[in-house]
C-alpha positions, 0 to 999 in steps of 0.5 A: 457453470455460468454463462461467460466472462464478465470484468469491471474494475473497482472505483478505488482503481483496483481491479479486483476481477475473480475467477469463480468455478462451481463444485459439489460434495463428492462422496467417494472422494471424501472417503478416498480423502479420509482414508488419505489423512489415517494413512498419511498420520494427518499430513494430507489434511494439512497439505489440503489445509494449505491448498485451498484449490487441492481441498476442494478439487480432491473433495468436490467435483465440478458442476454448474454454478447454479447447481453448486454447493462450493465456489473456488475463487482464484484472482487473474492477477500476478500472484493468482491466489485461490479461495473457497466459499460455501455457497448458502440459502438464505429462506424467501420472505414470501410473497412480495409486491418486488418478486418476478412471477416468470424469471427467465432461465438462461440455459448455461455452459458447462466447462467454463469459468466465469469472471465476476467483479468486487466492484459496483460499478457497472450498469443498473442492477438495482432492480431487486427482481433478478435477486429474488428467490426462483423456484425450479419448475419440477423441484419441491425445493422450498425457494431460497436465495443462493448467496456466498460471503468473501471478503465480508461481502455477500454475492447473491444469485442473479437469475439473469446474468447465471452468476453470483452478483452483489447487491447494489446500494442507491449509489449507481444509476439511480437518477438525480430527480428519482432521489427526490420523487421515488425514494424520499418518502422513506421505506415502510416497515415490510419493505425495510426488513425485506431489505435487510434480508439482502443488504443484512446489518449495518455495520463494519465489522472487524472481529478480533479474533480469539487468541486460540483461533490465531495460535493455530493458525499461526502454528499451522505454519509449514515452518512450525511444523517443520519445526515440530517434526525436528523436535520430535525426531530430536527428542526421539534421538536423546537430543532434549536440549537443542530440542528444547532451544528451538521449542523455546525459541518458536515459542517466543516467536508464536507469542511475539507474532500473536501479539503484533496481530492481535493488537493491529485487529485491536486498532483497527477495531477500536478505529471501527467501533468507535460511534459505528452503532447510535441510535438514529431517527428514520422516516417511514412511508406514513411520515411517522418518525421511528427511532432506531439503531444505526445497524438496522438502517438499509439503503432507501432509508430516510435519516434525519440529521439530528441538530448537534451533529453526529457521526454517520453510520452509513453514506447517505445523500442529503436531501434538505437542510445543510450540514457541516461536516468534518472528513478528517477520515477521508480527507485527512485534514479536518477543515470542515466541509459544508455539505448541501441539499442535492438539487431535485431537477424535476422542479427545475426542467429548464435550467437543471438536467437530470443526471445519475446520482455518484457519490463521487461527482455529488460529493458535496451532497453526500454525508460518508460513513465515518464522518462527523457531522458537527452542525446543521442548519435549517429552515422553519417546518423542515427537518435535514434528511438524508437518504442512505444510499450505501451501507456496512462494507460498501460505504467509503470507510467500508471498503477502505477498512475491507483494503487494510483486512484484504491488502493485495500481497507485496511481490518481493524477490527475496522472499520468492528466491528464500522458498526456491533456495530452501527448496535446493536445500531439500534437494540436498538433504534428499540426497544425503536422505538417500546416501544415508539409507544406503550406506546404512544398508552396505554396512548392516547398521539398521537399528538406527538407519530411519533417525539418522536419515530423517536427522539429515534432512533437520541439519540441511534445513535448519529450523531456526532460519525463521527466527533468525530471519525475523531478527534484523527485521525486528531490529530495525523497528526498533530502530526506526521507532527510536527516530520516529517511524513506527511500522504495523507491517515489519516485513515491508521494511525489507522492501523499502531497501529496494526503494528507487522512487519516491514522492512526497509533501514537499511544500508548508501547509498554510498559504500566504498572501503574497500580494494583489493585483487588480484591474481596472479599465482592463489593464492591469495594476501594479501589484499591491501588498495590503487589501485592507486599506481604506481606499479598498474597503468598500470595493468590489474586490474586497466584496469579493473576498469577504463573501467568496468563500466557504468559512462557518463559525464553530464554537465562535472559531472561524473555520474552512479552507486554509487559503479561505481563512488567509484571504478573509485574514487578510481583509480584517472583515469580521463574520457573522453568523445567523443565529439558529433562532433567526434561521429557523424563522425563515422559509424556504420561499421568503418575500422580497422585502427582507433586513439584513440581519435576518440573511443567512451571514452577515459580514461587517468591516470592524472600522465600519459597521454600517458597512454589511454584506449578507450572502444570499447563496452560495454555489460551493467550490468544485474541483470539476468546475475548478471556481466558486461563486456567491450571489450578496446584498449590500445593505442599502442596495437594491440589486444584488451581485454575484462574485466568483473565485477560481482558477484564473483561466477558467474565470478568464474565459465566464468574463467579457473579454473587454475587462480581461487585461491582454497581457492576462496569460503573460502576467499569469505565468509569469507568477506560476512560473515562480511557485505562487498560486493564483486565485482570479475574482470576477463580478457581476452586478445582477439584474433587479428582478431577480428576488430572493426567491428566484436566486435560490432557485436560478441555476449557476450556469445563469451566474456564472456568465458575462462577469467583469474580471475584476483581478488576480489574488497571489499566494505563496506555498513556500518550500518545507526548510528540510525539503532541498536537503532531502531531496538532494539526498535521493538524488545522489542516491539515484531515487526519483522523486516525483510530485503529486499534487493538487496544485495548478500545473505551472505552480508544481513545475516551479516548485519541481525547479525550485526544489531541485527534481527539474534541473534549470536546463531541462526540458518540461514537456506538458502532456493535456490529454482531451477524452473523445468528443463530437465523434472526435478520437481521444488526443494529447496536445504536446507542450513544452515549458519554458525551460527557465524562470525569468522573472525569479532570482532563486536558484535551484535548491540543488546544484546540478553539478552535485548529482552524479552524471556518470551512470552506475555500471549495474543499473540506468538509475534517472538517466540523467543524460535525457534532459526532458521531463513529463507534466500532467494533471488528474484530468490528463491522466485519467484520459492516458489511462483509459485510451492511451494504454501504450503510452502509459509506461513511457510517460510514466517513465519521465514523469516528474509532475502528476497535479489535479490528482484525485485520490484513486488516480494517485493509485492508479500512478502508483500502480503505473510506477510499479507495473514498469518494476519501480519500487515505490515510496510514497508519503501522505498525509491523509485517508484520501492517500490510502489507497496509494500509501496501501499499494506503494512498495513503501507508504508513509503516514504523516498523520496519525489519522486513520490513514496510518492505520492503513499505512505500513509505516506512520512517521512522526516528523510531517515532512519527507526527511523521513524517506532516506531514514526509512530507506537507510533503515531498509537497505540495512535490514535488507542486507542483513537479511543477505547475511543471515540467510547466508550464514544459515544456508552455510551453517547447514551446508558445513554441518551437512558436509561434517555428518555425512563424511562421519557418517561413512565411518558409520559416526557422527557428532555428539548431541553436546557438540551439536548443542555448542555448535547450535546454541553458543555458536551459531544462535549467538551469531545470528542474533549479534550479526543483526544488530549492525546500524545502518549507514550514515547516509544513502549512496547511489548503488542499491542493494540486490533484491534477490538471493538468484543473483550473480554476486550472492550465489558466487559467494555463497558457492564459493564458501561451500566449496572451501568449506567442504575443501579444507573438511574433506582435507582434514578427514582423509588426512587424519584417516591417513595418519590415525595409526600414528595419532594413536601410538602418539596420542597426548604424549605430550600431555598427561591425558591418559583416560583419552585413547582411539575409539576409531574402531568403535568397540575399544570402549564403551561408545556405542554411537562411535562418537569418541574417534580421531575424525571426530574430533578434528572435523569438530574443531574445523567446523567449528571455526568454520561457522565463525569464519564465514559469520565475519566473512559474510557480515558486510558494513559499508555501504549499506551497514555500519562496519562490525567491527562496532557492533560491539555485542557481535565483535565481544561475541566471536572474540570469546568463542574464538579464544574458548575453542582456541583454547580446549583445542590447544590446552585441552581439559579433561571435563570439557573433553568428555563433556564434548566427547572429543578424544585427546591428540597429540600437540603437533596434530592439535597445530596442525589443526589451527594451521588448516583453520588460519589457511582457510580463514585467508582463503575465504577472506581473500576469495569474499574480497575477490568476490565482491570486487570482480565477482559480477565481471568473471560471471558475464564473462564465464556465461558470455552475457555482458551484453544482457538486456536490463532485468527491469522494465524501465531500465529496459524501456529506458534503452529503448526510448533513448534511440526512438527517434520519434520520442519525445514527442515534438512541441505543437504536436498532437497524438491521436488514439483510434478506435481499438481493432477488434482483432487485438484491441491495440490503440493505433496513434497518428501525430498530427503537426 
């Protein structure tokens, strides 16, 4: 067994932490196991085929993870699920300069499991040594490298550690400068195949399995072969027609799911496969140039770029040139994105410092896998190359694809409270199991006592319950598909009737420019609407604009960032690019003396063309830094300048703080308070020493400093038209909404009290949490908001009169009484997550702004929202939100990118209105699935209850009066009792979210009992009178072939089917089904009434008025096809008058349920004082009586070291 526990967390945000224990083949055990499998006719080999942990405990035994053959893996979360592997050796390469002569052997623990991590991120294991193949002292054993494959990746033996390991890339703890000096040259051939042992071949592969492979998986199902077990035990008992139904039916239903499956392997594949092999050029050790295909690249290969673009088929680091380059599938928006050399810090030791190599920090160097390179650029005798640092299913679209293969289940109460109800079920058919084999003994009847026993436990479980499952799930995919959301994941259509939170794209996707407003003197100057007037051309301000940005000519379309296009636009400045003969005359190291022309862009005023800017260097945006900055020259000067853009505190604080105006944060607020975002410029006039050469390699810290505020420019994201009425909506129908974005803090909060999710009375509380520093704790600085906009005369987009204060009795939904919400951006959040733990759930509680989000915090928020019990729903428009929309309870595409691939349900509409249709949508499928799983279990329950009171006169029902009920009743029933629409509109009460609950055992219990009331009624009554139905029996009806067969050998009935009792529990039954088919289908408020389902109302109508009429006009052919023996008129009335009592008694009692149900049910268990089954409901009690929360304005909280005794944060307030 391995050597301890061992835990890290993926840079998803996913913690996939595994458990792995060792095991080796058992022989006597795989004997005892087979002798198993003949004896139980191949019932154990399924039950080990279900259970992963039982196949490999009953077959295997323990050993030590060096020495094993097997791995059994179980995750540590909720939902603990077991896996199993088989661990392989992969033969040694032989001798290699990389081998470790003299491993050291860590002598490990027996008895222990030992934790190991999915992720690669930990510290350095890049070394190869500790992979390499060790030879035991005193085995003969040729050496060989012990790996196991799960989930499409390889874990490999790590001698030092005794565990199982995965290959790491170059993508973590390689340095910066060693990039450039050790892994620049490129592999050679020997070192690139030794590579390719480990990290074997490139490639995201998705297998679309082979139809009979998913058959059997498929049929392997318990319930189909539960299924299979009734229809033999049917056909085995003469009852071919249902037999045949149900065969028929799962049929169907196999074809159906194989499809569905089928065709998400065929999508996902077809989005894999597409360009994932090119060939590719790569440079080898000798600098020769080989060509190759894209499968066989392996980290520390040297890619060159082709000219004319490609798509990447790995991650790699860009080490010279430039490229242009399109992240649609990362991003989601196909704004391309210009990709720059990684800076080599050896050749710069004062200005730059060395740092680890992330693809995530060093994104704008990194080149992903999946995207599309459009265009490089480079200069004369250089190549673009890039370094492969990542490959196959540890690249960004790999792991992306390996989320959509291997989602982390959805827990669901419904379907955890369908298995226990099924099982109380099996605990009844046990019982009538038993009372069936007794019985059969005290009456001597053996000859069919084994078929009858066994056929009890088929009627108390019905094997269509599936089927009739699936069909109002299947019923609402296609009515969403009609409005515009398609679904790859039905079941999660159920899940979204829960939803009680939700968030989305609330604002238009371009921006406009609002205005201007510059400085001079470091005062502020009144707002301008135009910046292309003639006063303004040759201004620094305009400069600023037309060379601050990351704009680039492709096809001759300019293209980039949108708010880059609005302001260049907006100038009326033309752009022009250097041509790739130009670039190509150009060195890296140029002379001082240059033209204009040969720059790498020029830009040129349209009045003016005399008037030409060339920009010499751009130092791109970045999200860490929050600006940008470029280094020009103005044809005709000199010295050049350098401007930069950002965010306004940040440009405020690189500026002299003699040309920041006083009033600069009052004037910055009073903007972002009313929704605008704005974008602050600064120049600086460089120094006359500064050449050509020296600004390529001046570090931007160097810039970056001592600039002049030159003034602020004012953009405006206006609200989606939809966006009020959609949230106004959720907000009666008591769902949260919460924004995440990437606007500025103070922008989203106008936004939140423009659209209505912060109402203009309450308070907005700024959470700015700063990480640990100088031997400082990790603290969070409280802010509260100014609670109103002056400067806006816009009201809110939701009257606050219009949301319901008084709360529903059921549930603390939005809590409308605590008038604070919580602001936070990524920055904040990340330093919460990690030192504030504790604080995170009630945070979360009363966040209502989240901006600056980075996609794996979007995650993280996600989960957050859900580990209180949300359910959650989440729209996004882009592959940078798969992640969340992949964990959310309810993700919603509004792109038809790759992010709706791994998105459960892809909306045509690209706004949020699709949220209430989707919820509406759930809610209905939701409660259908109440209704037919009700209807089934009391199916069940009525005809388990007819069986075995016959089954005490040793009778039963005919296999045509089974094959009526269970195909012309309840079939039809079922499948027309789904079709119900749902309801016009969302109402603030939630459906259950489980079968346990009070209401629906109340009236489920409630049914069974008046069910077996009025049947136990009606079979002693008429056992009472059937000396007097026999001398009167069809007196009044010329029915003479009909006579008792009470005592079974009156007639040739050799089952005793033909009798009194018989034929009256048919009839009672028989309405009964339809009874409680009307009782339990619900309309409103959830569902559209059944009276307009106009298939399910034709349906019961003409069942009723046939057994209506073979029961008080009987005919002769019916009679003797349903084996129902002819009774006297009076009788027949008297029938038809239990049925109408128990048809009023079971509507009033429903009714009766549905009013006062929950209040009897506290009452009768003494609980109306029950805490909250949710964690935020729970919470939300608790919060409301703290009279230390919410924190205090001007306040600090500061999180100390974790105690090594529990690792509980302690938290001091400082005022």
């Amino acid at each position: 067994r391995g050597k301890g526990k061992k835990k890290t967390v993926l840079k998803s945000g996913f913690p996939l932490i595994l458990e792995i224990y060792g095991y080796e083949l058992c022989r006597w055990k795989l004997v005892l196991v087979t002798v198993g499998v003949i004896c139980s006719g191949g019932f154990l080999l399924l039950l080990l085929y279900w259970m992963p942990e039982w196949r490999v405990k009953a077959t295997c035994r323990r050993t030590t993870l060096k020495d094993c053959e097997v791995v059994l893996l179980r995750t540590t979360d909720e939902f603990k699920i077991w896996f199993c592997a088989k661990v392989r050796v992969m033969p040694s390469l032989g001798a290699n300069p990389l081998q470790n002569p003299d491993p050291i052997v860590h002598k490990v623990s027996n008895g222990h499991a030992v934790h190991f991590c999915e992720s690669a991120a930990e510290e350095n294991k890049n070394d190869l040594k500790k992979y390499l193949p060790v030879s035991r002292p005193s085995s003969n054993q040729k050496r060989g490298i012990r790996y196991f494959t799960h989930h499409s990746v390889k874990y490999f033996w790590n001698d030092s550690v005794q565990s199982f390991d995965i290959v790491r890339g170059l993508d973590e703890s390689t340095f910066c400068s060693s990039i450039h000096n050790e892994h620049s040259r490129g592999l050679t051939k020997g070192m690139h195949e030794y590579r390719k042992a480990f990290y074997g071949v490139n490639e995201i592969a998705v297998k679309v399995p082979y139809i009979f492979k998913l058959l059997i998986k498929e049929v392997l199902n318990p319930f189909y072969i539960f299924q299979l077990f009734s229809v033999i035990l049917w056909i085995t008992d003469e009852y071919h027609y249902y037999a045949l139904a149900i065969v028929i039916m799962s049929v169907i239903s196999i074809v159906s799911s194989l499809y569905t499956i089928r065709k998400q392997y065929v999508m996902l594949h077809d989005m894999v496969a597409a360009h994932s092999i090119v060939r590719v050029s790569v440079c080898r050790g000798n600098q020769e140039i080989e060509e190759i295909l894209s499968t066989d690249l392996v980290p520390g290969d040297i890619m060159l770029i082709p000219s004319n673009g490609t798509i990447m088929p790995c991650d790699a680091v860009l080490l010279s040139g430039t490229c242009i380059v399109n992240e649609s599938m990362l991003t989601g928006e196909s704004v391309p994105v210009t990709k720059i050399n990684l800076p080599n810090p050896s050749e710069y030791p004062k200005t730059m410092g060395d740092e680890i190599y992330s693809p995530e920090v060093h994104k704008r160097h990194t080149l992903f896998c999946g995207t599309n390179v459009i265009q490089t650029r480079f200069y004369t005798g250089e190549l673009v190359k890039a370094l492969v640092v990542r490959t196959g299913f540890s690249t960004a679209k790999g792991q992306l694809v390996r989320s959509i293969l291997y989602p982390k289940p959805t827990d669901f109460k419904l379907y955890r409270d369908a298995y226990l109800f099924l099982l109380s079920l099996v605990v009844v058919a046990g019982i009538g199991f038993l009372y069936t084999i007794v019985n059969s003994i005290l009456k001597k009847v053996s000859h069919t006592i084994i078929i009858e026993s066994l056929d009890i436990i088929t009627i108390t479980v019905p094997p269509a319950l599936p089927a009739a499952m699936t069909a109002g799930i299947v019923y609402a995919q296609r009515r969403l598909k009609k409005i515009g959301i398609f679904c790859i994941s039905p079941q999660r259509i159920n899940i979204c009737g829960q939803l009680n939170l939700g968030t989305g794209t609330l604002t238009e996707d371009g921006l406009d420019l609002w205005g201007i407003q510059r400085v001079e003197n470091a005062r502020f100057l009144l707002p301008e609407e135009r910046a292309c007037s003639e006063s303004l051309l040759k201004s620094e301000f305009v400069a600023c604009m037309a060379t601050c940005h990351s704009l680039t000519k492709i096809e001759g379309v300019l293209s980039g960032d949108p708010l880059d296009l609005k302001m260049f636009e907006a100038i009326g400045w033309i752009l022009e690019e250097a041509t790739e003969e130009e670039t190509a005359l150009h060195n890296r190291i140029m002379p001082t003396s240059f033209t204009v022309r040969n720059l790498f862009l020029l830009l040129s005023h349209i009045t003016q063309t005399g008037y030409e800017i060339g920009i010499v260097r751009q130092f791109p945006f970045s999200s860490v830094l929050q600006r940008m900055c470029v280094i020009a020259k103005t044809l005709g000067e000199k010295r050049m300048d350098a401007y930069m853009k950002g965010a306004p505190e940040v440009i405020a604080s690189l500026c002299k703080p003699e040309t920041v105006p006083v009033d600069f944060e009052s004037v910055l607020e009073e903007y972002t308070k009313q929704g605008f975002r704005v974008i602050a410029l600064a120049h600086r006039k460089l120094e006359s020493k500064l050449t050509w050469h020296k600004v390529q390699t001046i570090n931007r810290d160097a810039i970056e400093t001592n600039m002049d505020f030159m003034g602020l420019i004012i953009m405006q994201n206006k609200l989606k038209k939809e966006t009020p009425a959609v949230l106004e909506d959720l907000h009666k129908a008591n769902i949260r909404t919460v924004m995440v974005t990437g606007d500025n803090m103070l922008t989203a909060i106008s936004v939140a009290r423009d659209c209505g999710m912060i109402l203009p009375q309450d308070k907005v509380i700024i959470a700015e949490a700063l990480p640990p520093k100088d031997g400082q704790a990790a603290r969070i600085n409280w802010h509260y908001a100014d609670t109103l906009s002056r400067c806006t005369s816009s009201s809110p987009a939701i009257n606050s009169e219009d949301i319901p204060v008084k709360l529903v009795h059921e549930s603390l939904e939005d809590l409308q009484m605590t008038k604070y919400h919580f602001a936070m951006n990524g920055k904040s959040f990340a330093v919460i997550l990690e030192h504030f733990q504790d604080l995170v759930p009630k945070l979360v509680l009363r966040g209502t702004v989240f901006a600056r989000m980075a996609p794996d915090q979007k995650t993280q928020l996600v989960e957050a929202l859900q580990n209180v019990d949300y359910y959650v729903g989440m729209c996004g428009d882009g592959a940078n939100d798969c992640g969340a929309l992949k964990r959310a309870h309810g993700g919603i595409s509004l792109s038809e990118l790759e992010a709706s691939v791994a998105s459960p349900f892809t909306s045509r509409t690209p706004n949020i209105s699709c949220v209430p249709k989707l919820i509406r949508e759930g809610r209905a499928a939701l409660i259908t699935s109440f209704c037919v799983f009700k209807f089934m279990a009391l199916y069940s329950i009525i005809q388990y209850i007819s069986v075995t009171l016959l089954y005490s006169i040793l009778s039963n029902l005919g296999d045509f009066q089974f094959l009526f009920i269970d195909l012309a009743i309840i079939l039809v029933v079922v499948f027309t009792m789904s079709l119900n629409p749902a309801w016009k509109e969302l109402v603030a009460r939630r459906p259950p979210s489980g079968l346990i609950s009070g209401p629906l055992l109340c009236s489920v219990l409630s049914q069974i009992i008046i069910c077996l009331a009025f049947q136990i009624f009606g079979f002693f009554w008429v056992k009472q009178h059937v000396k007097c139905l026999c001398c009167s029996a069809c007196n009044t009806l010329d029915a003479t072939n009909s006579s008792s067969a009470h005592d079974g050998n009156e007639t040739e009935d050799e089952h005793n089917i033909k009798n009194y009792e018989n034929t009256t529990l048919f009839f009672i039954s028989s309405f009964q089904y339809l009874i409680v088919a009307i009782v339990f289908s619900k309309g409103k408020p959830f569902r559209q009434p059944c009276y307009k389902n106009f298939l399910f109302v034709t349906s019961v109508i003409v069942l009723y008025v046939f057994i209506f009429f073979i029961m008080l006009h009987p005919v002769e052919s019916i009679d003797t096809f349903l084996e129902l023996v002819c009774v006297p008129y009076d009788w027949r009335l008297k029938i038809l008058l239990i049925v109408v009592i128990n048809a009023a008694v079971s509507v009033l009692t429903e009714e009766a349920v549905d009013r006062c149900g929950v209040c009897f049910l506290s009452s009768l268990f003494g609980c109306r004082k029950k805490a909250p089954k949710a964690k935020y409901m729970h919470l939300a009690q608790e919060l409301m009586v703290d009279p230390e929360w919410p924190p205090k304005p001007r306040t600090t909280t500061e999180a100390k070291v974790p105690s090594q005794e529990n690792g509980s944060y302690q938290i001091i307030t400082l005022t």
